[in-house]
C-alpha positions in Angstrom: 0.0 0.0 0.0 2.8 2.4 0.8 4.9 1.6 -1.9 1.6 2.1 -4.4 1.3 5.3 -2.8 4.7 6.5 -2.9 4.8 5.5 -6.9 1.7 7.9 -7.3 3.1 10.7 -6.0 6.2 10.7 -7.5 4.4 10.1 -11.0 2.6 13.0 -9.7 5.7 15.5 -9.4 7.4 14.2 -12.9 3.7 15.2 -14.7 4.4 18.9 -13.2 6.9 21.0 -16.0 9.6 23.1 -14.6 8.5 26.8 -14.5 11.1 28.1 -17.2 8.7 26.0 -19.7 5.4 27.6 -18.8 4.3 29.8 -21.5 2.5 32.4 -18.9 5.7 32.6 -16.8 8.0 33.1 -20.1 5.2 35.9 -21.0 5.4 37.3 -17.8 9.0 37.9 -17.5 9.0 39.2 -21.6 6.8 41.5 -20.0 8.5 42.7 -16.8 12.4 42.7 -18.6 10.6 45.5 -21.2 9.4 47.6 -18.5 5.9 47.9 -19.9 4.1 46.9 -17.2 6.0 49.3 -14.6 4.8 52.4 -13.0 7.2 55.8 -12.9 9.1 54.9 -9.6 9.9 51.2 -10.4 11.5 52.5 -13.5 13.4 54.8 -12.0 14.4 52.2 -9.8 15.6 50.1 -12.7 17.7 52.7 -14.1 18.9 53.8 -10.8 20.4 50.2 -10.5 21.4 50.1 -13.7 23.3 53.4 -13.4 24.8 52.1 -10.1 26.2 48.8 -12.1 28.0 50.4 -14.5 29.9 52.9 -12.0 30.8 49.7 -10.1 32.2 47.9 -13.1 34.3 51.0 -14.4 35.8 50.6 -10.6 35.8 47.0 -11.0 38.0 47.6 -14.1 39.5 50.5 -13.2 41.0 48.6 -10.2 41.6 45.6 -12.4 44.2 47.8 -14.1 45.5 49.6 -11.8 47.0 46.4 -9.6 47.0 45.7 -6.5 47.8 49.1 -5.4 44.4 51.1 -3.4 43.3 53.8 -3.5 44.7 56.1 -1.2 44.1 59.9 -2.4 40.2 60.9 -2.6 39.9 64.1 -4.2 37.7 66.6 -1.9 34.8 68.0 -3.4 35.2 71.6 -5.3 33.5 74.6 -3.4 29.9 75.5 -4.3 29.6 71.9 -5.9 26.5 69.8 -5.0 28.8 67.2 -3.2 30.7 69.9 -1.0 26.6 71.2 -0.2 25.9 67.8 0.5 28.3 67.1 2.5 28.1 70.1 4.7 25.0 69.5 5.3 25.0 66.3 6.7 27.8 67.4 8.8 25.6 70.1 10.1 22.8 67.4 10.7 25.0 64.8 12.3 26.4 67.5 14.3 22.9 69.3 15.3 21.5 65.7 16.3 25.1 65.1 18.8 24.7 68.5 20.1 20.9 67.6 21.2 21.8 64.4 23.2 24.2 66.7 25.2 23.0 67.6 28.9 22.1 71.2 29.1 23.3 73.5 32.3 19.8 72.9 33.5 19.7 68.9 33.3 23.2 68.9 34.8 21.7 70.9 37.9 18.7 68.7 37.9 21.2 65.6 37.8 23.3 67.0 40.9 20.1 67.3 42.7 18.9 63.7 42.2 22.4 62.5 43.0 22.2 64.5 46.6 18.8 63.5 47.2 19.2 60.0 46.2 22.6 59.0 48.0 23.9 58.4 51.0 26.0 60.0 53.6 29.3 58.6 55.1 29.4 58.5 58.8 33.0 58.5 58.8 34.0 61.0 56.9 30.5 63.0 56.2 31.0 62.3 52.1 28.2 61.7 49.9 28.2 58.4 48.6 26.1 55.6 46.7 26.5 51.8 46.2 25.2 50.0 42.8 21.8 49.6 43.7 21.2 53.7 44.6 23.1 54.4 41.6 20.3 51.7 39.3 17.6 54.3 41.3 19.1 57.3 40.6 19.9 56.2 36.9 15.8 56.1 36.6 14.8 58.7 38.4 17.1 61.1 35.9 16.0 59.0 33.5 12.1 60.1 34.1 12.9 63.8 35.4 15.6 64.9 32.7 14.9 62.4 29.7 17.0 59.4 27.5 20.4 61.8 27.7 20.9 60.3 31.0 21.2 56.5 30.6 24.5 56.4 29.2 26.4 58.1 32.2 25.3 55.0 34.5 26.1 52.4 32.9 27.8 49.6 34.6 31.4 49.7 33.7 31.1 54.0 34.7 30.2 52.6 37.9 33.3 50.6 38.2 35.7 53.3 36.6 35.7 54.9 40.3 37.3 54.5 43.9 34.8 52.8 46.1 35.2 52.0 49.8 34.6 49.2 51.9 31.4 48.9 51.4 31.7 49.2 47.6 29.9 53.0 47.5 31.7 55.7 45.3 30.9 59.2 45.8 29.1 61.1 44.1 31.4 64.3 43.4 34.1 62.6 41.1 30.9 60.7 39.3 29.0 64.3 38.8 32.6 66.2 37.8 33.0 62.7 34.6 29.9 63.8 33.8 30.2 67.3 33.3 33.8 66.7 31.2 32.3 64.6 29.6 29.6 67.1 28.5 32.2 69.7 28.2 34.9 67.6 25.7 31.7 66.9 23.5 30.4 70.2 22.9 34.3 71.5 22.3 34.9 68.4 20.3 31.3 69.5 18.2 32.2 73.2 18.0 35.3 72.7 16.3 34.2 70.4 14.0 31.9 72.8 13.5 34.6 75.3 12.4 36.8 72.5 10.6 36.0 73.3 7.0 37.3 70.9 5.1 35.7 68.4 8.0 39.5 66.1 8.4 39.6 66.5 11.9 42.3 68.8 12.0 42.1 72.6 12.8 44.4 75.1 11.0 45.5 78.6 12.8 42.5 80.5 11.3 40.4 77.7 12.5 41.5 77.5 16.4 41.8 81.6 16.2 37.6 81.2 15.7 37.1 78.7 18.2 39.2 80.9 20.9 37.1 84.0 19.9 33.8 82.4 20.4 35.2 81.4 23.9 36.1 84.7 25.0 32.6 86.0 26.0 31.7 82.7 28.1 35.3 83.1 30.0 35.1 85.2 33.1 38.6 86.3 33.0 38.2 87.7 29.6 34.9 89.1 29.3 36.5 92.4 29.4 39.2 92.5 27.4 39.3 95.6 24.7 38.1 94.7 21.7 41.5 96.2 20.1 43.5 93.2 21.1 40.7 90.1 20.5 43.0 89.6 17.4 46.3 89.3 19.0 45.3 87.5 22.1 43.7 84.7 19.6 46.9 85.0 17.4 49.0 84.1 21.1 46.4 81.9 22.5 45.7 79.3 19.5 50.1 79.3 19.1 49.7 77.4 22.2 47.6 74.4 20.6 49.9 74.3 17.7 53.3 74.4 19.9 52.2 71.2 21.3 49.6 69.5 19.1 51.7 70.0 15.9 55.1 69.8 16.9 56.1 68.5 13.5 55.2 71.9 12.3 52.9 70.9 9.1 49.7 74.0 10.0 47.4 71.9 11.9 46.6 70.7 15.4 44.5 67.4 15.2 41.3 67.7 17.3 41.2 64.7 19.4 45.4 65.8 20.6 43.5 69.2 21.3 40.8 67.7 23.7 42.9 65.6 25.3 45.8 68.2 25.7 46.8 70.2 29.1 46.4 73.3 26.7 42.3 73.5 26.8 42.7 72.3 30.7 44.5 75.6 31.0 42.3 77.8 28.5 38.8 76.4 30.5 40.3 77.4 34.1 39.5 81.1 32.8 36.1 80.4 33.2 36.2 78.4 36.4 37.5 81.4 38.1 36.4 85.0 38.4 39.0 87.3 37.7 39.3 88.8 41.5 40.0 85.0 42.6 42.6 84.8 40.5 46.0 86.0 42.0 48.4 88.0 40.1 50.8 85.1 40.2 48.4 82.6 38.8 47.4 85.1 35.7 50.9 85.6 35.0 51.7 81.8 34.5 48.8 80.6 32.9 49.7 81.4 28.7 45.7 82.3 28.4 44.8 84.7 30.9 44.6 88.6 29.6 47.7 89.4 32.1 50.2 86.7 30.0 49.2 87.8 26.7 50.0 91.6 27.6 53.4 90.6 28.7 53.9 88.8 25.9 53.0 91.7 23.9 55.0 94.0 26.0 58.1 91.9 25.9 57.4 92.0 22.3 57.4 95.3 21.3 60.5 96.2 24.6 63.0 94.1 22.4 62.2 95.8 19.2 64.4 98.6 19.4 64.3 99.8 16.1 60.6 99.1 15.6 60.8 96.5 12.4 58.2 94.2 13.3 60.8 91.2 14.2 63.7 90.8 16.2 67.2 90.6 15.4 69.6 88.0 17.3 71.4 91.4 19.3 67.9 92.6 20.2 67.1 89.3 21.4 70.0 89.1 23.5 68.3 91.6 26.1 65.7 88.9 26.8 65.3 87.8 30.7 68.2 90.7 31.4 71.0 89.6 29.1 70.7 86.1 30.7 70.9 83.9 27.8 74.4 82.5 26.1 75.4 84.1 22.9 76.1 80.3 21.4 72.4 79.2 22.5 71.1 82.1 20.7 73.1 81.5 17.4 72.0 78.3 17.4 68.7 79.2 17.7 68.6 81.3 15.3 70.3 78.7 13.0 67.4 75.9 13.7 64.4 77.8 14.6 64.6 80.8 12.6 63.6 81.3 9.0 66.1 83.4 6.4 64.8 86.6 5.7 63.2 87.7 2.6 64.3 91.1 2.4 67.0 90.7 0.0 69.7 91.2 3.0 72.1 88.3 2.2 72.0 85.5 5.2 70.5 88.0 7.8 67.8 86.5 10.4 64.9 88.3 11.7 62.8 86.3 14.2 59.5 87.3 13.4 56.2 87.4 16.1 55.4 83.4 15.2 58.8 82.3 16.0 59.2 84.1 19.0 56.1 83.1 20.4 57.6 79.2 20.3 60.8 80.6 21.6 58.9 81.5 25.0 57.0 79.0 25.2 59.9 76.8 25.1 61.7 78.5 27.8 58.8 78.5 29.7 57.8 74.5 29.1 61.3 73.5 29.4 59.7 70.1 31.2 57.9 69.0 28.5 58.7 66.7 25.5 57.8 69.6 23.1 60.0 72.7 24.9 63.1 70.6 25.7 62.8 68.6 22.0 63.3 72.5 20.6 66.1 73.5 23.1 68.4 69.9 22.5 68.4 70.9 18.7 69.8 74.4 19.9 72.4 72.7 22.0 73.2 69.3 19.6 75.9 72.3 18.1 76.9 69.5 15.6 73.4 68.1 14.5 74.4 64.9 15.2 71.3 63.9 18.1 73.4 63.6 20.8 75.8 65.7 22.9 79.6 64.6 24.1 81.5 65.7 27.0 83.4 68.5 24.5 79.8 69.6 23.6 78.5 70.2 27.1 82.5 72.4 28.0 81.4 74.8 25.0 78.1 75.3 25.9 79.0 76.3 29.5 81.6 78.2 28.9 79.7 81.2 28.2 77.6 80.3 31.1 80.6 80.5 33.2 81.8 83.8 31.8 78.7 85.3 32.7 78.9 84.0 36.1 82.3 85.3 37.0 81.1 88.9 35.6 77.9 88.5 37.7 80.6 88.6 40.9 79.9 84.9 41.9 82.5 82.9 43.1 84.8 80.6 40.8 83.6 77.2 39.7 85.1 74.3 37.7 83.8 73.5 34.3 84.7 69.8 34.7 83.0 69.4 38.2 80.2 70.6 36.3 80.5 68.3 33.4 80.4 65.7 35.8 77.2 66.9 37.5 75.2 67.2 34.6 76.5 63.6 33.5 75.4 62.5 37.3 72.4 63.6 36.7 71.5 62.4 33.9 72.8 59.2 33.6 72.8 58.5 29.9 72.4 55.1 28.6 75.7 55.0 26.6 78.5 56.7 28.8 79.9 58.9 25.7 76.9 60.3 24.9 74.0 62.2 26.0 70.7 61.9 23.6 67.0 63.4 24.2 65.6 60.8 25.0 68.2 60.3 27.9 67.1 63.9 29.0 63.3 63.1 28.7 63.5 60.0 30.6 65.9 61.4 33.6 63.1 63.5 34.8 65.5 66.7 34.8 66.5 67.4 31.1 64.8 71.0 32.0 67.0 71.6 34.8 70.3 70.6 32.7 68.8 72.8 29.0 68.7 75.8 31.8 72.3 75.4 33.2 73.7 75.1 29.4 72.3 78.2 27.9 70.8 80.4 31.0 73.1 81.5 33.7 70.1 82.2 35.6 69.1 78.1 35.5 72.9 77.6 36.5 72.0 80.3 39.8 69.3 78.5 40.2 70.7 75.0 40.3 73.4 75.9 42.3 70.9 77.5 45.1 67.7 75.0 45.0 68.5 74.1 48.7 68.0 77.4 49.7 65.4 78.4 47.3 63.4 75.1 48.2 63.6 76.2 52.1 62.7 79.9 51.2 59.1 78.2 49.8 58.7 75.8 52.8 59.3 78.9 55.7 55.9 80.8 54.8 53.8 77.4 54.5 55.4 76.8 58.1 54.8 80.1 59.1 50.8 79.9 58.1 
């Protein structure tokens, strides 16, 4: 019975014709492949594929010929051309819709007082605190009071990114201050993209220039600056950025190094602080604040005697009081300084740019960036290291200006020996820069070889360092 029934049905499914021999379905593709029976849209759908094909077969082939090679250089659309309006304005629309997930000054007040209202406090130390499950509750209430910008602050790894006690609680200061710099980095990351115009996430002078000016008003130490020198304080502000975020020197600072540098850290202060908080001292050694720029200025304009706009290297020598070495200032002139183009043979002028990185790297000496531009001042030979013979040369104009300062008479050698000491170079013969970055105190030593005022102050720190402890004692 089964077997009659199985030989039925598969007589059955031999009697059925494939579907490429039906006359209805050979008709009915005839008539779809013309296009006949299609409305306005599927044809335009037809020819938009079509279209599409034939672009990706010329790249197809295009590619074919070209090797194995990639393509590498993408030609950036012409100005006024639909594709450069295109894409602006999808950059404007991806950048409106980031801007609106950002928490507001009103939602992060809202936030603090759910946090406060919600946590914990410490019987030990009196700090506000909250363990997982208060931070789940808090995470909801926001959630209903403020809206969906909240839920990706509490996530659970946040949670864990933070100190917690005992009994597993964190505070909820630190937690509040991620959350605000978080919200802070975002909207400086969105305005500059904002102002990056050919949208490769780099910013050129002009660029940072805008973004500082648009700062200016929000800053409480600069609100009232005259509007004569908002030009020149963005000129000296944004060669900050570019001193360290471009140190290769090629006209642009890369966002992200921006955000994440010590330079914006520094800028924002200026509106953490109202400008009668602020002492003189801390104006003067923050690069941003109204008081540095003037000096700047000042210092500027002091050294040029004769009024030219830019500085030659005997002008320059009255800089700090005559402190510097001739040699280091030669040499300075030979690696950082451009040749003129005045026509005057192989004379040097050191124009506003170049000795705004010359400040800042006497003043950074510390970092990677200032002490990378003073070791190609003192390599005398351009060879990337310094010998014993280099470091007598350098200081012996150090020393000169020591005796004829009145001070009593040193050895050079001893001194060799000191500087060696305290470096501690990884081949004996040599010193590099990257020995000097990774003793800790390449500053200290760039000072003493070109600065006889470093040297002074070397050779007093003991004193100097108990002169700074005697008030904090006396308080």
């Amino acid at each position: 019975m089964y077997s009659g029934s199985s030989d039925g049905e598969a007589s059955t499914q031999r009697k059925i014709p494939a579907a490429s021999s039906m006359l209805w379905v050979r008709n009915l593709r005839r008539f779809i492949g013309s296009g006949a029976g299609l409305g306005s849209e599927a044809l335009m759908e037809l020819e938009t594929k079509r279209i599409l094909l034939d672009i990706f077969k010329a790249k197809q082939q295009k590619s074919a010929e070209a090797g194995t090679i990639p393509s590498f250089y993408k030609k950036k659309p012409e100005e006024g051309s639909i594709s450069h309006r295109v894409q602006r304005l999808a950059k404007y629309r991806f950048l409106k819709k980031q801007s609106d997930l950002l928490l507001n000054a009103d939602d992060l007040d809202a936030m603090w007082v759910c946090l406060r209202e919600n946590c914990v406090i410490d019987d030990a130390t009196g700090a506000e605190k909250m363990n997982y499950e208060d931070f789940c509750h808090i995470a909801s209430v926001c959630t209903e009071q403020i809206g969906l910008k909240c839920p990706r602050f509490f996530s659970p790894s946040n949670f864990m990114k933070f100190e917690k006690d005992e009994s597993g609680r964190i505070s909820i200061l630190p937690f509040y201050l991620y959350v605000m710099r978080t919200v802070s980095l975002t909207q400086a990351r969105i305005d500059m993209s904002e102002l990056d115009e050919d949208s490769d996430g780099f910013l050129q002078p002009h660029e940072m220039e805008n973004y500082i000016g648009g700062l200016i008003p929000n800053l409480a130490q600069l609100r009232d600056m005259p509007d004569g020198f908002v030009q020149m304080y963005c000129r000296i502000a944004a060669h900050k950025f570019f001193f360290f975020c471009d140190p290769h020197k090629r006209g642009k600072a890369c966002i992200k190094k921006v955000l994440l540098s010590n330079c914006l850290q520094e800028l924002m202060e200026l509106h953490q602080e109202s400008e009668e908080e602020a002492t003189d001292t801390e104006q003067a050694e923050n690069w941003f604040s109204l008081t540095s720029a003037q000096r700047i200025c000042d210092m500027f304009l002091a050294l040029d005697k004769d009024m030219s706009g830019s500085l030659s290297k005997q002008e320059l020598r009255d800089y700090a009081d005559g402190t510097l070495t001739d040699i280091f200032i030669e040499r300075m002139f030979d690696e950082h300084v451009r040749r003129g183009k005045n026509g005057n043979g192989n004379a040097r002028e050191m124009d506003f740019e170049s000795f705004l990185d010359f400040v800042l790297a006497l003043e950074n000496k510390d970092t990677p960036e200032g002490l990378t531009y003073l070791f190609r001042c003192i390599d005398l030979n351009g060879r990337g290291f310094l010998t014993t013979a280099d470091i007598h040369t350098l200081f012996r104009d150090v020393h000169q200006k020591w005796i004829e300062g009145g001070n009593y008479e040193l050895c050079i050698e001893d001194v060799r020996d000191e500087i060696w000491d305290m470096v501690k170079p990884a081949d004996p013969l040599r010193i590099t820069l990257a020995d000097l970055l990774s003793c800790k105190q390449g500053g200290t030593v760039a000072s003493m070889l070109i600065d006889v005022r470093g040297f002074w102050a070397h050779d007093n720190r003991e004193n100097l360092l108990q002169e700074e402890e005697e008030p904090e004692e006396e308080q």
